[in-house]
C-alpha positions in Angstrom: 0.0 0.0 0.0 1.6 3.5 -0.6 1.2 5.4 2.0 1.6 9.8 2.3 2.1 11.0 5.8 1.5 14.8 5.6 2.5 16.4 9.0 5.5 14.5 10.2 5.5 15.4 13.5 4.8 13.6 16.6 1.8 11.9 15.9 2.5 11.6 12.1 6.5 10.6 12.1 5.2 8.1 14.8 2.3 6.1 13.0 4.4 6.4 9.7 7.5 5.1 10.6 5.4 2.0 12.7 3.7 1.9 8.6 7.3 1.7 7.3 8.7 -0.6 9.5 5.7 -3.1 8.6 6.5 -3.0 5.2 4.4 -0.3 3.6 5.4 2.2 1.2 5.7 5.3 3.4 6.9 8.8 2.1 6.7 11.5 4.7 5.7 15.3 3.7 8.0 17.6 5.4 9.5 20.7 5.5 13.0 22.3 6.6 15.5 21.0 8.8 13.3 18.1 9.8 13.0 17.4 6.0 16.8 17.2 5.4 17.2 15.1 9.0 14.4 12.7 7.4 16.7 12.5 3.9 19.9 11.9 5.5 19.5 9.9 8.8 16.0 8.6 8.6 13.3 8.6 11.2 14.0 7.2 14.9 11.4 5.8 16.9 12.0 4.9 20.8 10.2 3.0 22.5 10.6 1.6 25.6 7.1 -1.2 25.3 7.9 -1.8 21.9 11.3 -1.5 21.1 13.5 1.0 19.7 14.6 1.3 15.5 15.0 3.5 12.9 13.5 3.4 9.0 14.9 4.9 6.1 11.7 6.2 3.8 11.1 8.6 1.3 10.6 12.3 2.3 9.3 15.1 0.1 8.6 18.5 0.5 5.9 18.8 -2.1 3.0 16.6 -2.3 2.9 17.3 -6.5 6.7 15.6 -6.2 4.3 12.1 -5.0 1.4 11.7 -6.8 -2.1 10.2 -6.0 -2.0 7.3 -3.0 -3.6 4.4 -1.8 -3.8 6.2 1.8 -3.0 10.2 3.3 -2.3 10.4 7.1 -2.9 13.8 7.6 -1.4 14.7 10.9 -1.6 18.4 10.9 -2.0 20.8 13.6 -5.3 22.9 13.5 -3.6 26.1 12.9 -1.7 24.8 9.7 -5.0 23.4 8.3 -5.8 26.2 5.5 -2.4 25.9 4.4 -1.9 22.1 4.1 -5.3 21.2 3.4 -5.2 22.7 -0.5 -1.8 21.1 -1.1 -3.7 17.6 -0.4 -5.1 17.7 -3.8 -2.2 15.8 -5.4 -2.2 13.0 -3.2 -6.2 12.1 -3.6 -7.0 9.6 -6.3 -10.6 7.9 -7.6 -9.7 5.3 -4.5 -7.9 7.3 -2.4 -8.9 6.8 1.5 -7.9 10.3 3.6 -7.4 9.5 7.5 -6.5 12.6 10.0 -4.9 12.4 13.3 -5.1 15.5 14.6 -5.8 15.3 18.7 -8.5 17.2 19.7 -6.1 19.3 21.6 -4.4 20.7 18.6 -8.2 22.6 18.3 -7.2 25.1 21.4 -4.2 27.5 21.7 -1.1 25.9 22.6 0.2 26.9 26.8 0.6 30.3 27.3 3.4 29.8 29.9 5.8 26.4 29.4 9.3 26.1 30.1 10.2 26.2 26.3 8.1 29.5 25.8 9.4 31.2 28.8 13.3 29.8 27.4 12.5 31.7 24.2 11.4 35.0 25.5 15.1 35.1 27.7 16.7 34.1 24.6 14.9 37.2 22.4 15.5 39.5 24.9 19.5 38.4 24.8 19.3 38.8 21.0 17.6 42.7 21.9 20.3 42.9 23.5 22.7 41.9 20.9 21.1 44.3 18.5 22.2 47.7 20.7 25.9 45.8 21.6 26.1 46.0 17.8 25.7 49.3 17.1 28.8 49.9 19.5 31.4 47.9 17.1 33.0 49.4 13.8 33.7 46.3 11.4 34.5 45.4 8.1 32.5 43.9 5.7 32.5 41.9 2.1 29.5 42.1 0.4 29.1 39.1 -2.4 25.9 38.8 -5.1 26.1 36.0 -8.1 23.2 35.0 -10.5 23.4 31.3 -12.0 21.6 30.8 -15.0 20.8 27.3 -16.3 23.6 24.9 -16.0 25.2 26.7 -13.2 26.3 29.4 -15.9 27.6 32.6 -14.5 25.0 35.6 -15.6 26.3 37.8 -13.0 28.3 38.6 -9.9 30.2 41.5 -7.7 32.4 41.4 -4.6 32.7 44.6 -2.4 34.5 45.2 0.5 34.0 47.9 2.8 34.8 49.6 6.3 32.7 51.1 8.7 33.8 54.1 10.9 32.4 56.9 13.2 32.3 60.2 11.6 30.5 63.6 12.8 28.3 61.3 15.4 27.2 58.4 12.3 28.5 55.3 11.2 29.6 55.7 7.5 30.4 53.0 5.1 33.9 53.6 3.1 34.1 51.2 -0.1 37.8 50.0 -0.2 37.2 47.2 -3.6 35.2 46.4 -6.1 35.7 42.8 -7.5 39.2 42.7 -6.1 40.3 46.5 -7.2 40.9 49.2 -5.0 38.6 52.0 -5.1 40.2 55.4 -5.7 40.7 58.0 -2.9 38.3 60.5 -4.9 36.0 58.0 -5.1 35.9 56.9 -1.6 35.8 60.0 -0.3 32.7 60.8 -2.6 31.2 58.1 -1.3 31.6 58.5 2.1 30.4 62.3 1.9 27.3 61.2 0.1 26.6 57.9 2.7 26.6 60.5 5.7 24.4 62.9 4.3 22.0 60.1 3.8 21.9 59.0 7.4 21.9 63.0 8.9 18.5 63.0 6.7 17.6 59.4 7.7 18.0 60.7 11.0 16.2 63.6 10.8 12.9 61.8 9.0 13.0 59.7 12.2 12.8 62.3 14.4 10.1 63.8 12.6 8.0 60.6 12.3 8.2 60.4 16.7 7.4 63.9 17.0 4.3 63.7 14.9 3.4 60.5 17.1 3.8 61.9 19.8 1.5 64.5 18.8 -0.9 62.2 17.8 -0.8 61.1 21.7 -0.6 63.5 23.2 2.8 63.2 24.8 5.0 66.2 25.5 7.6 67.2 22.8 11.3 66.6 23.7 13.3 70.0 22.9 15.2 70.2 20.1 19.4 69.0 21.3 21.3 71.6 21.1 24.2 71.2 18.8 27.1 69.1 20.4 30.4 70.7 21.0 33.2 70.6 18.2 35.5 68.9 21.1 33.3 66.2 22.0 34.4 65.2 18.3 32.9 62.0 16.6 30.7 61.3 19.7 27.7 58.9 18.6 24.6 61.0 17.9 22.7 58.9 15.6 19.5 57.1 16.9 18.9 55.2 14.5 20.6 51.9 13.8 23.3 52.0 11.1 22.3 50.1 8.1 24.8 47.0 9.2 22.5 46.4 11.9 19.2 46.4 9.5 21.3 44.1 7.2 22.7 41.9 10.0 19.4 41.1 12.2 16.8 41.4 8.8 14.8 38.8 10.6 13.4 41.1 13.6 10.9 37.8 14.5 9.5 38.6 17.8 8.5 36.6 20.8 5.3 34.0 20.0 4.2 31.9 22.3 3.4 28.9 21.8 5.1 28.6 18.4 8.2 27.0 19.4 9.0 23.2 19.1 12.6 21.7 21.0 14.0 19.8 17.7 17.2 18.7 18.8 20.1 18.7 21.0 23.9 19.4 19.7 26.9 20.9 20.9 29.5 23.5 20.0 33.2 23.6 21.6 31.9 21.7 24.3 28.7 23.6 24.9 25.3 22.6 24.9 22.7 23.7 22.0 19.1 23.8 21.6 17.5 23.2 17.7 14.5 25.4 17.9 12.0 25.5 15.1 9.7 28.3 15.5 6.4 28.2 13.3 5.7 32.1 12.9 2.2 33.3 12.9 2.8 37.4 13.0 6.7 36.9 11.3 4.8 39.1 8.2 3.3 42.1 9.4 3.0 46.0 9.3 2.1 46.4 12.7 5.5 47.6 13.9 7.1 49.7 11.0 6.8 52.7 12.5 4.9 55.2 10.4 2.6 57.3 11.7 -0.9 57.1 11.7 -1.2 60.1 8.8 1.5 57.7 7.2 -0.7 55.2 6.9 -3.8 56.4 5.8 -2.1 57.8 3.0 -0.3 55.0 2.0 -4.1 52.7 2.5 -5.6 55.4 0.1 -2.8 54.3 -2.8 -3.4 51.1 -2.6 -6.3 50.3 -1.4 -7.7 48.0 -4.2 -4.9 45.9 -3.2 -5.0 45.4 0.2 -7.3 42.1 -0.4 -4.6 40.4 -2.1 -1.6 41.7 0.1 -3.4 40.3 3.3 -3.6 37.0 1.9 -0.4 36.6 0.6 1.3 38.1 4.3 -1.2 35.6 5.4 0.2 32.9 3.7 3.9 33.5 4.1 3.5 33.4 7.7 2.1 30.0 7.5 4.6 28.7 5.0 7.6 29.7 6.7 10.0 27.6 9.1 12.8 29.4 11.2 15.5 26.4 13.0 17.5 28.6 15.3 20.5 27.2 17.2 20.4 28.5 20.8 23.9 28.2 23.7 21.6 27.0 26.4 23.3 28.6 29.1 24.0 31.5 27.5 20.3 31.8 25.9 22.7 32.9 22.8 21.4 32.3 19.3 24.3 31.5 17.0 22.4 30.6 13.7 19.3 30.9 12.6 17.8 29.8 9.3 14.7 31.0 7.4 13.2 28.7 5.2 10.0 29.5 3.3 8.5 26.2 2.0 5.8 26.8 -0.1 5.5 29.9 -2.6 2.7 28.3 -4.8 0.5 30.7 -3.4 2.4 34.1 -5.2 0.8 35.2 -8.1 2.8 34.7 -11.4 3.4 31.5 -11.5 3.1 31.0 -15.1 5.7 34.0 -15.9 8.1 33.2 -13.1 8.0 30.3 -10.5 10.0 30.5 -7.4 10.9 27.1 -6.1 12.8 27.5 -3.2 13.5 30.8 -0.6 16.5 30.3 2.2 18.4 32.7 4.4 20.0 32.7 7.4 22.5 34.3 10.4 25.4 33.1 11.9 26.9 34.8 14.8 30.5 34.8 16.0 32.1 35.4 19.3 34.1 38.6 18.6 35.1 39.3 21.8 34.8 36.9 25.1 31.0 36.7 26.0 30.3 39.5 22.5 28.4 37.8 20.7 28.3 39.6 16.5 27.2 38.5 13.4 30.2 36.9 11.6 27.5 36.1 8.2 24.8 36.6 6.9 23.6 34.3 3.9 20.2 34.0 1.2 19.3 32.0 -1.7 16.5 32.2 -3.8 16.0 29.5 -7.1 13.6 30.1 -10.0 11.8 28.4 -12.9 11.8 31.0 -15.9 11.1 30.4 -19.6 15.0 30.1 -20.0 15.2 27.7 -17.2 16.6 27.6 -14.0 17.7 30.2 -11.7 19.4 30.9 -8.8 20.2 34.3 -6.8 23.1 34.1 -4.2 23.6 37.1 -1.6 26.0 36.9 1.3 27.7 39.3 3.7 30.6 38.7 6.1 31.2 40.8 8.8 35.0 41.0 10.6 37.5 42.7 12.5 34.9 43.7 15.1 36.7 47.0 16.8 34.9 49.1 19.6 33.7 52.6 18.1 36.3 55.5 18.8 36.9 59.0 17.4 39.8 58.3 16.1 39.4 55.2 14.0 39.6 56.1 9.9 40.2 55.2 6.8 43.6 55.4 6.2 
């Protein structure tokens, strides 16, 4: 009998490898890391009544990749149901019997307060932490892009290299190369002129935008700072994140409860990890960007008509994504996390351009004795054109952390 086990979870991985092991023809619908543990170790069931053993079965993350089958285990949990249910179509032939296992408990919200959800919120508000330790560091940083056309041919690519430093109170970025030759002085000191006077006017949107919230509550108005004296030299006065921050941390996920399941256990020099997977629910989302009210309503009124088809597809990246982040137990450090968005059949397009597969992810490093920085920061993204395949690869690598001070330059 073939056999799909969609949801390979607890319940489903359990009753599907028991199928397996009996002789069936078992291939388990996954998705990220659990997918590629599946593929390369098989599935592991222990059992002290029964007896401990592992099977080795076929695991796919696309029910079109299987085809119609004798039998669908759909072992789901409730609040994935509107996105797994349509992909079920595949599976379903004239004879095809459909059996669920969902427990009536996956109905109700998950705990509000376990010992997994409580783990999570210390280990966000270390990487909060992180995030402001950051912007205290000057770095360098290589900046790599490469398209692959069909047949791994090389359509295009750039490397970059770069410094950050402290100049008039703002973190600049100074290009030093460009694909391996050094940029001129002239050049890099245009550059640098024009960087800075694109985060003074950064800066001073921000400051706009929380004045005229505040004004919308009602709150008192700060005064205006008066200018900061020419001896306090490069002293930090920018409020804003420099954009190696945005680039570093550009998955700002915040704390869900009850969206967290413990994957695994590994180590690192000696030290205990966590594997995470976090199921997001409010990862896509417009709730915190920070415009003002008056910003909003005037960006509603452009594109209004569209709003319909916007909400469904934030909707539906939230339920298709995965992030796996590896977490220093003691520490409640995260030193990689990866993004992996399984689905994207629901994107409009799809006969013009297919996207097949979306990853990206952050690796930290220990700079400095208990400092935790990002060390890299990696995406892919692969699509089916008319031409054929495609692939886009992006990376940044961050080193030679050094603590802000006025007199660090470009020499």
């Amino acid at each position: 009998m073939r056999i799909a086990i969609v949801g390979a979870g607890a319940v489903g991985g359990y009753f599907g490898a028991r199928l397996a092991h009996a002789g069936q023809d078992v291939t388990f619908i996954a998705r990220g890391a659990h997918l590629d543990a599946i593929r390369a170790r098989g599935l592991q069931v222990v059992s002290p009544a029964l007896g401990d053993f592992t099977v080795t079965a076929r695991a796919e993350a696309h029910t079109a990749a299987v085809g119609p089958v004798d039998l669908v285990v759909f072992a789901v949990k409730a609040y994935d149901n509107d996105t797994a249910i349509p992909q079920l179509a595949p599976l379903v032939g004239s004879d095809t019997a459909v059996l669920t296992l969902a427990p009536v408990t996956a109905q109700t919200p998950a705990p509000r307060d376990t010992d997994l959800d409580r783990f999570m919120a210390a280990v966000l508000a270390r990487r909060d932490d992180n995030w402001k330790k950051l912007q205290q560091y000057i770095l360098d940083e290589r900046e790599r892009v490469q398209v692959l056309g069909p047949g791994g041919a090389r359509l295009y690519g750039l490397v970059h290299d770069y410094r950050w430093f402290v100049k008039d109170g703002y973190f600049v970025r100074s290009p030093l190369a460009a694909n391996g030759v050094a940029v001129s002085e002239e050049i890099r000191r245009k550059e640098e002129s024009e960087w800075l006077l694109r985060e003074q006017r950064r800066e001073q949107r921000r400051t706009e935008r929380e004045r005229e919230k505040a004004k919308e509550a009602g709150e008192l108005l700060p005064a205006d700072a008066e200018p900061a004296p020419a001896a306090l030299g490069d002293v930090l006065r920018q409020q804003s994140e420099p954009s190696f921050v945005r680039a570093a941390y550009f998955l700002r996920f915040r704390f869900e409860a009850g969206r967290y399941a413990l994957a695994g256990k590994e180590t690192l020099g000696g030290r205990e990890l966590l594997r995470v997977e976090y199921y997001p629910a409010r990862l896509f989302d417009d709730e915190a960007d920070g415009k003002t009210r008056a910003e909003r309503r005037a960006e509603q009124a452009r594109r209004k008509h569209d709003d319909h088809d916007e909400e469904r597809i934030e909707r539906q990246m939230n339920k298709a994504s995965l992030v796996t982040l590896w977490i220093l137990r003691n520490e409640r450090q995260i030193v990689r996390y990866v993004f992996d968005n399984v689905d994207w059949g629901f994107l409009p397009g799809r006969s013009v351009v297919r996207v097949d597969d979306v990853k990206a992810s952050m690796a930290m490093g220990e700079a400095f004795p208990g400092i935790w920085l990002p060390r890299q920061v990696e995406a892919r993204m692969a699509f089916v054109t008319a031409v054929g395949n495609v692939e886009a690869l992006y990376d940044i690598t961050y080193t030679d952390y050094k603590e802000a001070g006025v007199s660090v330059r470009v020499r």
